[in-house]
C-alpha positions in Angstrom: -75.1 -15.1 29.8 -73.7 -14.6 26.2 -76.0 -16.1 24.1 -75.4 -13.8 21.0 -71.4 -15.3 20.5 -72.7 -18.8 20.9 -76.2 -18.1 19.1 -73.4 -16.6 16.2 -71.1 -19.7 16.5 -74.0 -22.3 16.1 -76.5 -20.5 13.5 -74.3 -18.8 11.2 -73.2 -20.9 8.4 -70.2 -20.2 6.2 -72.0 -17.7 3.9 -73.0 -15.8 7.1 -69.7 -15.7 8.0 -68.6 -14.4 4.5 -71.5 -11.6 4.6 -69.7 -10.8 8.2 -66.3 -10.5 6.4 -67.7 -7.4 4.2 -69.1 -5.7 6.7 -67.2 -2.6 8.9 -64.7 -3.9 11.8 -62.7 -2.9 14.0 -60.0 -6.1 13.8 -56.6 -6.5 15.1 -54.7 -3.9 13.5 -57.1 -1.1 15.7 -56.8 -3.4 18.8 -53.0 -3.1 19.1 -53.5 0.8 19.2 -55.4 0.5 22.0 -54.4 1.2 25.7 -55.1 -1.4 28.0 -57.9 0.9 29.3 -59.2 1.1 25.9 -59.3 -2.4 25.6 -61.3 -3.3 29.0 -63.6 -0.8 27.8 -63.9 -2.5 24.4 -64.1 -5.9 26.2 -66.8 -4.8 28.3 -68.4 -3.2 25.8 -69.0 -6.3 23.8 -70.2 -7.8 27.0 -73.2 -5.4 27.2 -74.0 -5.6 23.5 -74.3 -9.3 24.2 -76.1 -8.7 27.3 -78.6 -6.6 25.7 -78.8 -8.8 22.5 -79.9 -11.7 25.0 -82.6 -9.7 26.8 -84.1 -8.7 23.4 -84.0 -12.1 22.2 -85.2 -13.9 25.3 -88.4 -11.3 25.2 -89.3 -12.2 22.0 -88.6 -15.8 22.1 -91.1 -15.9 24.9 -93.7 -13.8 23.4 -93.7 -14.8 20.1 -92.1 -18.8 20.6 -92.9 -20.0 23.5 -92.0 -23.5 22.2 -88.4 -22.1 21.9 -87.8 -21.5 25.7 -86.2 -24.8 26.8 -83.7 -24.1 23.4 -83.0 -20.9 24.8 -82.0 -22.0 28.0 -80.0 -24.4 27.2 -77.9 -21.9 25.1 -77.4 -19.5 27.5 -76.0 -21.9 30.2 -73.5 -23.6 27.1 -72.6 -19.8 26.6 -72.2 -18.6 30.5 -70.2 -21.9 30.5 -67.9 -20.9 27.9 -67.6 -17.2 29.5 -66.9 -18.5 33.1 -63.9 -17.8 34.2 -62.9 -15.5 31.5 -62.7 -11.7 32.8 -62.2 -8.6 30.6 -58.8 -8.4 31.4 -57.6 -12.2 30.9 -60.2 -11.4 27.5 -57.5 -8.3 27.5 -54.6 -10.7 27.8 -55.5 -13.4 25.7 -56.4 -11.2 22.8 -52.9 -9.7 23.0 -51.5 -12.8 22.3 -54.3 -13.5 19.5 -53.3 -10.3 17.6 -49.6 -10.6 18.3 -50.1 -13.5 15.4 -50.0 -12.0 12.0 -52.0 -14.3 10.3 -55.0 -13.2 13.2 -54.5 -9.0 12.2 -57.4 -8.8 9.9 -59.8 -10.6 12.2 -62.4 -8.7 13.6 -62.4 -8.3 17.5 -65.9 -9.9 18.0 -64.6 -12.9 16.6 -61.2 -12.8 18.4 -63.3 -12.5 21.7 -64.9 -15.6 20.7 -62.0 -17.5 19.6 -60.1 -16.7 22.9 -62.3 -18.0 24.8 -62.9 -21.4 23.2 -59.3 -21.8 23.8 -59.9 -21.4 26.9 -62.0 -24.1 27.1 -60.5 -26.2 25.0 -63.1 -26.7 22.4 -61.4 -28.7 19.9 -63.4 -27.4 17.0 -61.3 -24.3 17.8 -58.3 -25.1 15.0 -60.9 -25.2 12.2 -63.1 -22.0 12.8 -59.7 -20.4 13.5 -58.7 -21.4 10.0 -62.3 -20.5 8.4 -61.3 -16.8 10.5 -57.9 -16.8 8.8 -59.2 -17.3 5.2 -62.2 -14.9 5.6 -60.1 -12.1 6.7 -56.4 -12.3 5.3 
């Protein structure tokens, strides 16, 4: 499961995602440097970090809030659901695409694996966060 882009997408509000916009990236402009090599690793990457962020927050959730279990299992099955049938490389490809707009260069990869993958799954919330993304990072 990937419970940290969902756990991202549901609990941070708009001045979380402006605190995000200050912070160091590496956005669109460093993907399309990459080989496609680089960018599976990158991909694959992010899916440990998110791996790893679930683990720590599933331990702590059960030691320290129990009550918080059900919640937490619920959100990793909406996030594996989102994830499916996405692989690193149609991540790969899809991001492409993403960063072959201009109005998508300054967005930071994290976010345009998040975005490329409610496309896929045609979450029609998608156009609005995408436009949040757009204004954050211009």
């Amino acid at each position: 499961g990937l419970v940290l882009c969902l756990l991202a997408a549901v609990c941070v509000g708009e001045t979380g995602l402006a605190q995000a916009a200050t912070a160091p990236r590496r956005s669109g402009v460093y993907w399309t440097g990459l080989s496609r090599e680089q960018k599976t690793d990158l991909v694959l990457g992010i899916f440990d970090g998110f791996n790893l962020n679930e683990n720590i927050l599933g331990i702590t959730l059960k030691n320290e809030y129990t009550i918080c279990s059900d919640i937490m299992e619920s959100i990793m099955r909406q996030s594996d659901a989102y994830f499916a049938d996405m692989t690193a490389g149609s991540i790969v490809t899809a991001l492409d695409g993403f960063y072959a707009e201009r109005k998508n260069k300054n967005i930071p990869i994290s976010w345009g694996v998040w975005v490329v993958v409610r496309k896929n799954r045609r979450d029609p919330t998608l156009p609005e966060f995408l436009e949040e993304l757009r204004n954050l990072y211009p």
